[in-house]
TORGULO-864516 format. One record per residue (C-alpha): residue in three letters; x, y, z. Coordinates in steps of 0.5 Angstrom, whole numbers, plus 500, padded with zeros to 3 digits. Layout:
% TORGULO-864516
ALAXYZ ...
This chain:
% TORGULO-864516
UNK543430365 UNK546438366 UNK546435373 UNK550430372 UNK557433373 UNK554437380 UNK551430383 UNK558427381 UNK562432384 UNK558431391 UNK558425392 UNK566425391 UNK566431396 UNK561425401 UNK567420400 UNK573424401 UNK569426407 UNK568421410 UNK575417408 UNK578424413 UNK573423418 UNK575415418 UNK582417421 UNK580422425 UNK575417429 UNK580411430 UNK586413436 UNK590407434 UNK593404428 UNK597405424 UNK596399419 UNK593393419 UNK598387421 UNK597379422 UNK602375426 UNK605369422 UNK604364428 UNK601359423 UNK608359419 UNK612357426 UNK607351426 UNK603354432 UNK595354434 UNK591360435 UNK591358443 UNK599357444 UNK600363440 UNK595367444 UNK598364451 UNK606367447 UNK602373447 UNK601373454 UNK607370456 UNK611375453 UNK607382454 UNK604381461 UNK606379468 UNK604372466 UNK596369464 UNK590369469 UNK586363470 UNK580364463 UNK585369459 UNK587366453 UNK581364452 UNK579372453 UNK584373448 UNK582368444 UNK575372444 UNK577379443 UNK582376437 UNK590376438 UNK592383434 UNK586386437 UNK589384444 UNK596387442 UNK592394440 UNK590395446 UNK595393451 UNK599398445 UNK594404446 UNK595402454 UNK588405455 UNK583400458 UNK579402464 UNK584400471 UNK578401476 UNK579396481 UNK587397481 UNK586405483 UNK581403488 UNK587399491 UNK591404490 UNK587409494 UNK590407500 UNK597410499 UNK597418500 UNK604418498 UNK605415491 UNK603421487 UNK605427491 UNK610432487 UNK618432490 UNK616438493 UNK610435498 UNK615429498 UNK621433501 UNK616437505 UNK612431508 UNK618425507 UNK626429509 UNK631425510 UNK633423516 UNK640427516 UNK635435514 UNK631431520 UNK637432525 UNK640438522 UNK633442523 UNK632438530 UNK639442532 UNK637449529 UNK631448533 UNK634447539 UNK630440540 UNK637436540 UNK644437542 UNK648436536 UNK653434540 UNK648428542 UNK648426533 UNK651419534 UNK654420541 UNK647419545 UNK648415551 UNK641413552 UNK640412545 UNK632411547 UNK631417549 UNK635421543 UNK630417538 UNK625420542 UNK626426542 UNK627426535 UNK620422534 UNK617428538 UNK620433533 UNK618429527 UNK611429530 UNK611437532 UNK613439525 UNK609434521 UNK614429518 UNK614422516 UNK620417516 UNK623417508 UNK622409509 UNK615410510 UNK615413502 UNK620408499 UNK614402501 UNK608405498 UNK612406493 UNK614399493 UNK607396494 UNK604400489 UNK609396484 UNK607390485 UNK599392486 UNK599395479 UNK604389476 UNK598384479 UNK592388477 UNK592393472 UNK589391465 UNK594395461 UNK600390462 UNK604391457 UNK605398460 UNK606395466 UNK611391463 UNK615396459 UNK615401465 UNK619395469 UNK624395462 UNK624403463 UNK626404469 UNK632398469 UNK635401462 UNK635408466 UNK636405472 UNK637409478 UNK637407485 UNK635407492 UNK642406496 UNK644414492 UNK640417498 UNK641423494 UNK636422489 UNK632417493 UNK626421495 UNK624424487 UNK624415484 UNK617415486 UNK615422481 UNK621420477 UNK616413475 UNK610417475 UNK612421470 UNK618421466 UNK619412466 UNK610411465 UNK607416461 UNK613414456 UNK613407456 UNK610406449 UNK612413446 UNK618416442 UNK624414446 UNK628421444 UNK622424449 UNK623419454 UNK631420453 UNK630428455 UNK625427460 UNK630422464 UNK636427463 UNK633433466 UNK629430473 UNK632430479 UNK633423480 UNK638422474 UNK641429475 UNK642427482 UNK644419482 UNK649420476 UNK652428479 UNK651431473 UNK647437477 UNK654438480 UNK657438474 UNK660445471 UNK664448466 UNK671453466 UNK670460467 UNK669464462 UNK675467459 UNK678474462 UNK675480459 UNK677487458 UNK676491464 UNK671495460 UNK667489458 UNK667484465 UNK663490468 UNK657488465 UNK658480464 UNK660480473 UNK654484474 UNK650480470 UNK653474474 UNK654476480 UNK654469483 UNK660466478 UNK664463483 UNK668456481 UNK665457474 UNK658460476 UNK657455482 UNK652458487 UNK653457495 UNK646458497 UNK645461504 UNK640457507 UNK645450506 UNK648446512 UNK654444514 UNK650438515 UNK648437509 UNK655436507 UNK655440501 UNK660445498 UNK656450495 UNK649445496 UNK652440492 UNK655433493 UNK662431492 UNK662428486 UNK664421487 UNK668420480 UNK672424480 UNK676425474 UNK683422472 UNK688421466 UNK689425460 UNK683424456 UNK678426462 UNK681433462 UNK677438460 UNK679442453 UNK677449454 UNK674453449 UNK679452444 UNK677452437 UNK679445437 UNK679439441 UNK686436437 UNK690443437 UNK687444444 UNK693444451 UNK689440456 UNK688444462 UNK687440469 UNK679440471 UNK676444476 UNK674438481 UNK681433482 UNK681427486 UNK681428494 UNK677435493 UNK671439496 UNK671442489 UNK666443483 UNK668442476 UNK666438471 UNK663431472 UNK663425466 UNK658421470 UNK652422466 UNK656423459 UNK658417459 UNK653413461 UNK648416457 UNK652414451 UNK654406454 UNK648404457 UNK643410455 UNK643411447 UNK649407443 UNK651402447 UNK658400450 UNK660398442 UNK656404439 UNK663408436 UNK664413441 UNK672415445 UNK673417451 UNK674424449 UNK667424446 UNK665423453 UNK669428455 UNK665433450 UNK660431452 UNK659432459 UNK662439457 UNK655440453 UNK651438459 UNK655442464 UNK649447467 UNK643442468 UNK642442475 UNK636441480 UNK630448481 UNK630449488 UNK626444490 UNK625444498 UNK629450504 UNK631443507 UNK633438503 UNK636436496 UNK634441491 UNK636447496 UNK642449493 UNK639454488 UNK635458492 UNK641463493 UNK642464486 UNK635464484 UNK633469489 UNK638473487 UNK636474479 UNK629473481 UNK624468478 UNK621473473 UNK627474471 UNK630467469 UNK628466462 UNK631473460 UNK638473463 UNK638465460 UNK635460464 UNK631455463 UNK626452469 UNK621447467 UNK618442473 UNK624441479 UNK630442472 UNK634447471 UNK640450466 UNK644456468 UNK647458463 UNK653461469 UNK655453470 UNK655452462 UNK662451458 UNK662456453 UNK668453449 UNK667449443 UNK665442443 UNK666436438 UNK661429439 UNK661423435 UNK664428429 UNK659434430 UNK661441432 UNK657445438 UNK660452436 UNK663456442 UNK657461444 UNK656466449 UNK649467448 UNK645463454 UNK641460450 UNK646457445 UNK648452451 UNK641450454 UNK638448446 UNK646445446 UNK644439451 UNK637438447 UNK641438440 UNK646432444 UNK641429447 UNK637429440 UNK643428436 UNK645420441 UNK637418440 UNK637419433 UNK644415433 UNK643408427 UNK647405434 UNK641408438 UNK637405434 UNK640397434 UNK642398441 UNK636399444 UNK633394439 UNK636389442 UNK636390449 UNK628389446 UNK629383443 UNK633380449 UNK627382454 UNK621379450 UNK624374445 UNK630371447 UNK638372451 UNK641371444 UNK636373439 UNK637373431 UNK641378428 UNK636379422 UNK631381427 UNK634386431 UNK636389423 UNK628388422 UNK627392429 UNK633397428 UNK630399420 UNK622401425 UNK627404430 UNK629410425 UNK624410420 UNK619411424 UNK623416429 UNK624412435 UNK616410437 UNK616403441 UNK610402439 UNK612401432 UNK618397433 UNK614393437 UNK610392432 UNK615391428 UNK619385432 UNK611381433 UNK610381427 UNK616378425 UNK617370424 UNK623370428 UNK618371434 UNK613366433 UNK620361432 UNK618355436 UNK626355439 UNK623362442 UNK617359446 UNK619359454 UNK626360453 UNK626366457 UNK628365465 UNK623370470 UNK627374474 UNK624373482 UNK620379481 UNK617376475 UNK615370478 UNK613372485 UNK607377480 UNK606371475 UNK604366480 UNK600371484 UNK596372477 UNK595366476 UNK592364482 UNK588369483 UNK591372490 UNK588377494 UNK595381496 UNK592386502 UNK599388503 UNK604386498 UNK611388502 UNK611381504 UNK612380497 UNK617385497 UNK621380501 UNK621373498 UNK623377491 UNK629380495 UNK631373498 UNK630370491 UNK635376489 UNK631381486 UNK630387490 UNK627392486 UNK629400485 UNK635398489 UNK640395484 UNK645400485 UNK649400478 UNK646404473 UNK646398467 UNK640395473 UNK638388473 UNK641384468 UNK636380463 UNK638374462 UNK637367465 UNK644365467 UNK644371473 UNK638369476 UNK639362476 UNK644358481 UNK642353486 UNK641357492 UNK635361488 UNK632354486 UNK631353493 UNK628359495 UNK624359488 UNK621352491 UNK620355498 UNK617362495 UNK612357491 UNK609353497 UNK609357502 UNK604361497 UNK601356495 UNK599353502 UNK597361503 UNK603362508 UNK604369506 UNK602374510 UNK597378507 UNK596375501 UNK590370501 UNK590364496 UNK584360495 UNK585354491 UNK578352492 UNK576357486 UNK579352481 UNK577346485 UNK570347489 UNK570339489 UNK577336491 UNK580330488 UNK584325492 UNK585322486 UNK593325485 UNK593325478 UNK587328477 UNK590333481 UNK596335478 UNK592335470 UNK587340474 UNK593345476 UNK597344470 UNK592346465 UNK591351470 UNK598353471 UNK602351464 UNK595352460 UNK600349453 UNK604344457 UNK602336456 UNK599335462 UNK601328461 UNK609329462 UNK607333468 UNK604328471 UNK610322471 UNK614328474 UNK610331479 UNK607324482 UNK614322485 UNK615328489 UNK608328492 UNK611323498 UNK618327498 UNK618328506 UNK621335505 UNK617338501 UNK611336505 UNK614338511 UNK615345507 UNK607346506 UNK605343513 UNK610348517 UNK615352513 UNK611357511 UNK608359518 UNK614359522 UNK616364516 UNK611368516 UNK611369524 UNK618373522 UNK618380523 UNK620383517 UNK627384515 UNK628392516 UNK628396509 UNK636398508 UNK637405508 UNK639410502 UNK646413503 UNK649419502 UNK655422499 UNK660419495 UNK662411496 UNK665411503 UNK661416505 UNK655411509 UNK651416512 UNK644414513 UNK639417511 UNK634415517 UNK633420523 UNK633415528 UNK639413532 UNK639405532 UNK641402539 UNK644396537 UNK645395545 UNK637393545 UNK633388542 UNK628391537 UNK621387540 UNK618382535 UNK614385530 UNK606382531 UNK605376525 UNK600379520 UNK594375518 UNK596369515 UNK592365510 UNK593358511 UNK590352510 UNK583353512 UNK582356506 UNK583350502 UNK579346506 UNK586343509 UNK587339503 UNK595338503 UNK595335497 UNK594340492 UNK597345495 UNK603341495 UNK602339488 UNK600348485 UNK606349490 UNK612344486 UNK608346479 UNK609354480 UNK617351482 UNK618347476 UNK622349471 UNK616350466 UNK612354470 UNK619358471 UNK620360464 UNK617365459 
């Protein structure tokens, strides 16, 4: 008995350590959860079709059976931990060299077509009265082909492709989907754009590692990431934007200050030696294409407050190569970004904030390219030395504390004190940043655009709260405001089923899955998507693509959502192999036994019954026949239209960035057909093509 107390103490201890040991050894949850599904009156099945519907890019063939197995919340939990094994994707994805280099390689291997030209010119390769003026266009492009092939360079289009492959292959293919479907969420929601040829080069890296390492993350660290890479700095100028010059000192105490900063030219603006005319560049930056007007946008200086202050004339003004301050980005990150266009902020809120946000520029990133304008000034103070005089280098970011605005500033009703001290005015930007991320507007803004995306246009107010709540109290994890809203009734509400109109991107990758295709090229797809109205990383506002079924349905789109449809089906798309025969190895020329076939295949929870009085009329339609008999091929013979080109510059500036001169007084020879995978594959049996084809145009296979 005198052991007892011991023995008892031990056991205690086993238990308290193998409780830790309980939570150190499981990766994932956070807490046990049950979808209430059942009350919404659904089955397991079509609640795990609703899971696949809204979380993927659409069911392959078996896989709501596949859920059904491995349980619904479990299958959540894994698409939240976004680490199942995606060997066959990266096998397919082996074949692109350029997807995953650094912007630097990118800029070294890929320069625009307008560096190309400069340094052709500095070479003595061309003439540069010949830019533009060639007579013999032919031979100019060759000449500059010839100088591409010297220096190693490879034309920029050739990136942008493998950038957009590599979208759809990862889309169709990987495991991880929900990852998937939220980088697509991500990346419209911080739009950048294709057609800015100034951040063009860096959306690949900007994908790669600011857009999908955080999809699922917390959003403050996506929000900062976003702020500081050279795609966003570039596309909405906030790496031009520069604060006043500090005020005039004493004689005595100005000698240290200039010798501290002796590249402070228009408010600590830094001309880099090695930058061209060409680059059309005013100290290696680009004109800023929203210049600032009217009273509120004036910059306040630093006077003690924003109210009592007399308003000064910004740096940069209309019609001028100048620099100063520049709201593109501020206000941006406040409407689209974190609080929404109703979140309560001003204009001049706006205007404080590009003031805090002055001095966040782009590292040296290239000699040639974009990212060349602060080579000077980092030669000059030396890279050793950065960190010690107030400047902050992480990756291709860079804040210089010369550019920044020193004055007081005051956002959404928070002071941001007038300082000197370098340091202040970097930890000043991650403050405001933090401050809008944090924001209770942030919170129900973001929530929203969530609930539009995987429930509904119009989703119920109490769910947003819901989603909202989750937002703050837990620090803005996605994964816990996801968890929030599927746990929830109002998502397994009936009136939320297929509700949801796909976007063209959503289509086109939903029917590749669902047929099992074979992409061995996917820009053929890039095309359809392009023609039924969503060209993907070239929407050129910074609100990206709407999400919402009125912008994407109009009876032009309808037509070539049917066109797209049997031309897949019929296996006319160049370098996508479709076999129906895998679904049917014994085909039946019983039509109704057809279409129950591909219903069950296409539209798992659909009545197969109510499928088979619609589509039967349709199989003698004369021009949808014609479509999967003809159409498809003559399509697929077309070269391909050509990418178009970013510009550069500000709105009205079109230079392209392509090196090469087009000669439209010649006719482009045709591009050679790609391999076609037509009927053959389906043992010419017109009939289910046909009959795949209309189901993947029908309304029901068109919605989510």
């Amino acid at each position: 008995m005198k052991n007892a107390p011991k023995f008892g103490c031990v056991v205690l201890m086993a238990c308290c350590l193998f409780f830790l040991m309980s939570f150190l050894t499981r990766p994932v949850p956070v807490k046990m959860y049950k979808f209430p599904y059942k009350h919404a009156g659904l089955t397991e099945r079509q609640a795990a079709e609703h899971l696949l519907d809204r979380f993927t890019y659409g069911s392959t063939p078996g896989q709501v059976d596949s859920v059904l197995a491995i349980g619904l919340e479990k299958w959540f939990d894994q698409q939240l931990s976004a680490s199942l094994p995606d060997d066959s994707l990266n096998k397919r994805l082996s074949a692109y060299d350029a997807i995953n280099l650094s912007n630097t390689d990118v800029c070294k291997i890929y320069p625009p077509g307008f560096v190309v030209r400069t340094l052709a010119i500095k070479d003595s390769a061309i003439s540069k009265d010949s830019v533009d003026k060639a007579v013999d266009k032919k031979a100019f492009n060759a000449q500059i082909q010839a100088y591409m092939n010297k220096k190693g360079f490879k034309p920029d289009q050739e990136l942008y492709k493998q950038f957009i492959d590599q979208h759809i292959l990862r889309a169709a293919y990987t495991h991880n989907q929900l990852q998937e479907v939220l980088t697509n969420f991500w990346f419209n929601h911080f739009n950048v754009s294709f057609y800015k040829g100034e951040c063009a080069q860096f959306i690949p890296a900007y994908e790669r590692e600011v857009i999908r390492p955080n999809a699922l993350g917390k959003f403050d660290q996506m929000l900062l990431a976003s702020a500081k890479s050279p795609a966003m700095l570039y596309y909405l100028d906030n790496f031009i934007s520069v604060g006043p010059p500090p005020p005039t000192l004493p004689k005595a105490a100005h000698k240290p200050a200039a010798a501290n900063n002796p590249d402070m030219m228009m408010g600590g603006n830094t001309v880099a030696k090695t930058t061209t005319p060409d680059m059309m560049m005013n100290g290696g930056n680009i004109q800023q294409t929203k210049p600032n007007t009217g009273g509120d946008m004036m910059m306040m200086g630093g006077s003690p407050t924003p109210s009592a202050a007399k308003p000064v004339k910004t740096l940069t003004q209309p019609g001028k190569n100048v620099n100063g301050l520049n709201e593109n980005y501020a206000r941006e990150v406040m409407e689209l970004h974190t609080l929404g266009v109703d979140g309560g902020y001003t204009q001049q809120d706006v205007t404080q904030a590009a003031r805090v946000l002055t001095g966040w520029t782009v590292y040296p990133i290239s000699e040639n390219a974009y990212g060349a304008a602060m080579k000077g000034l980092v030669a000059r103070i030396g890279e050793k030395n950065l960190a010690a005089k107030g400047y902050v280098h992480e990756g291709d970011f860079l804040f210089t504390p010369n550019r920044h605005d020193q004055g007081e500033k005051v956002v959404l009703g928070h002071t941001f004190a007038a300082s000197t001290n370098p340091a202040d005015g970097y930890q000043q930007g991650i403050d405001l940043l933090e401050m809008l991320a944090h924001h209770p507007s942030t919170a129900k803004f973001i929530s929203r655009k969530l609930a539009v995306r995987f429930v509904s246009d119009n989703p119920p107010q109490s769910l947003i709260n819901k989603m909202a709540k989750s937002f703050t109290d837990h620090d803005g994890d996605i994964r816990q405001v996801l968890i929030t809203m599927v746990t929830s009734r109002e998502f397994w509400d009936k009136k939320a089923l297929l509700v949801k109109t796909k976007s063209p991107f959503e289509l086109t990758i939903s029917a590749v899955r669902a047929l099992n295709a074979d992409i061995k090229d996917p820009y053929p797809l890039f095309n359809w998507m392009t023609k039924m109205g969503e060209k993907a990383y070239y929407y050129q506002a910074p609100t990206g693509f709407p999400d919402r079924g009125t912008y994407w349905i109009n009876t032009g789109s309808l037509l070539s959502r049917m066109d797209f449809s049997l031309a897949l089906t019929s296996g006319q798309i160049a370098g996508v192999k479709v076999n129906l025969n895998t679904f049917n190895n014994q085909p039946s020329e019983n039509p109704q036994d057809a279409i129950k076939l591909y219903s069950r295949l296409l539209l798992p929870e659909v009545n197969a019954d109510a499928t088979t009085t619609q589509l039967l009329p349709l199989l003698n339609n004369p021009a949808l026949i014609a479509k999967v008999n003809s159409a498809g091929n003559q399509a697929a013979r077309q070269p391909a239209p050509p990418a178009e080109k970013p510009t550069a510059g500000a709105p009205g500036d079109m230079a392209l960035m392509s090196a090469i001169v087009e000669n439209k007084a010649q006719t482009p020879p045709p591009t050679p057909p790609k391999p076609v995978y037509a009927m053959a594959n389906n043992k010419g049996n017109n009939m289910h093509a046909l009959i795949a084809g209309i189901i993947i145009g029908s309304p029901e296979f068109q919605r989510r």
